[in-house]
N, C-alpha and C positions, 0 to 999 in steps of 0.2 A: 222902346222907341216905336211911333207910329209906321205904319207901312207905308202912310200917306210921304213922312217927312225919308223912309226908304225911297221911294218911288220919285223923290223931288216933283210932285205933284201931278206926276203923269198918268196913275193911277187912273184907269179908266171908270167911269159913273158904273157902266153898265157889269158890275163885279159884283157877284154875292159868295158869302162862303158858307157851306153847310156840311153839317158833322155828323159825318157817315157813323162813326161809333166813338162811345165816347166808356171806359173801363176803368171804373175809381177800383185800387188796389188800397193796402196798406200803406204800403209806403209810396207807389206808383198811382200817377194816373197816366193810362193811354189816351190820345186824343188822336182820330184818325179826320183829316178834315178835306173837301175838295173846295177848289175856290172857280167859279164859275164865271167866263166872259162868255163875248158874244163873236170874238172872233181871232184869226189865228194870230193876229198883228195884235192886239192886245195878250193874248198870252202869252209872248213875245217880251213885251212890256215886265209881267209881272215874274217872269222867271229872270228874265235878265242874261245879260255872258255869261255861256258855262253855268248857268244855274246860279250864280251868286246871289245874285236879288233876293231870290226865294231861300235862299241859306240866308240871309239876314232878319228875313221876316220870320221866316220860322225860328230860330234863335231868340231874339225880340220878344216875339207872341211868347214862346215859349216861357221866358223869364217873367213875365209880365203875368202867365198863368201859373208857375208856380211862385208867385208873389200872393197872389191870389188865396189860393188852394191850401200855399203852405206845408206841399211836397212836390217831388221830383215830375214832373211830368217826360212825358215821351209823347212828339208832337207829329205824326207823319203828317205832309202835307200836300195834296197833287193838282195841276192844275190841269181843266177841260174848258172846251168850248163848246158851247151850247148855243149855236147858232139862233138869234134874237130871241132870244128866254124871255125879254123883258114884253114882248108883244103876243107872247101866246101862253091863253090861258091854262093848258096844263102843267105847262114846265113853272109859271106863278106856284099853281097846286103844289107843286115837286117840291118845289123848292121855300113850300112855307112861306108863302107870302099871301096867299089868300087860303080860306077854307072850300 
C-alpha cells in the first residue's frame, strides 16, 4: 500500500527519503532509511498517533520490498526535519538530488 493512500493524501510535497545503509544478507536484507521534511508539523503528519502512521508505511514498504527482493527484509525507518532542504543547495547535494 502506497504511503500516499496511508497519509489520505496529506503527505507533504516537500518529503524525500534516503537510505542511510542498506545490508543485503543471505536470507536478510537490512534497510535503514530516514525520510526528510521541512518542518516539525509535517513530521507530525508522517508519524501519525503514537507512531501508527509510520508503523503502516513501514510495514507496507516493507512487504512491498521483500515482494521485490524475494527475502525477508528488516526495514528501520526515522523521520527528521531538515528545515527548507528543498531551498538550499547543500542539503539538494545531501540528499542526492543534485551532483
Amino acid at each position: 500500500m502506497c504511503s500516499i493512500v496511508l497519509t489520505r493524501d496529506e503527505l507533504p510535497y516537500s518529503t524525500a527519503v534516503v537510505i542511510d545503509r542498506f545490508e543485503e544478507g543471505e536470507k536478510l536484507y537490512r534497510i535503514y532509511a530516514t525520510v526528510f521534511v521541512e518542518r516539525e508539523s509535517q513530521k507530525a503528519i508522517v508519524i501519525g498517533k503514537g507512531g501508527l502512521l509510520m508503523k503502516e508505511i513501514g510495514t507496507a514498504a516493507r512487504h512491498e520490498l521483500e515482494s521485490l527482493f524475494g527475502v525477508k527484509v528488516f526495514l528501520e525507518l526515522r523521520v527528521k526535519v531538515s528545515k527548507d532542504w528543498r531551498d538550499n543547495e547543500s542539503q539538494l547535494k545531501n540528499l542526492g538530488f543534485t551532483e
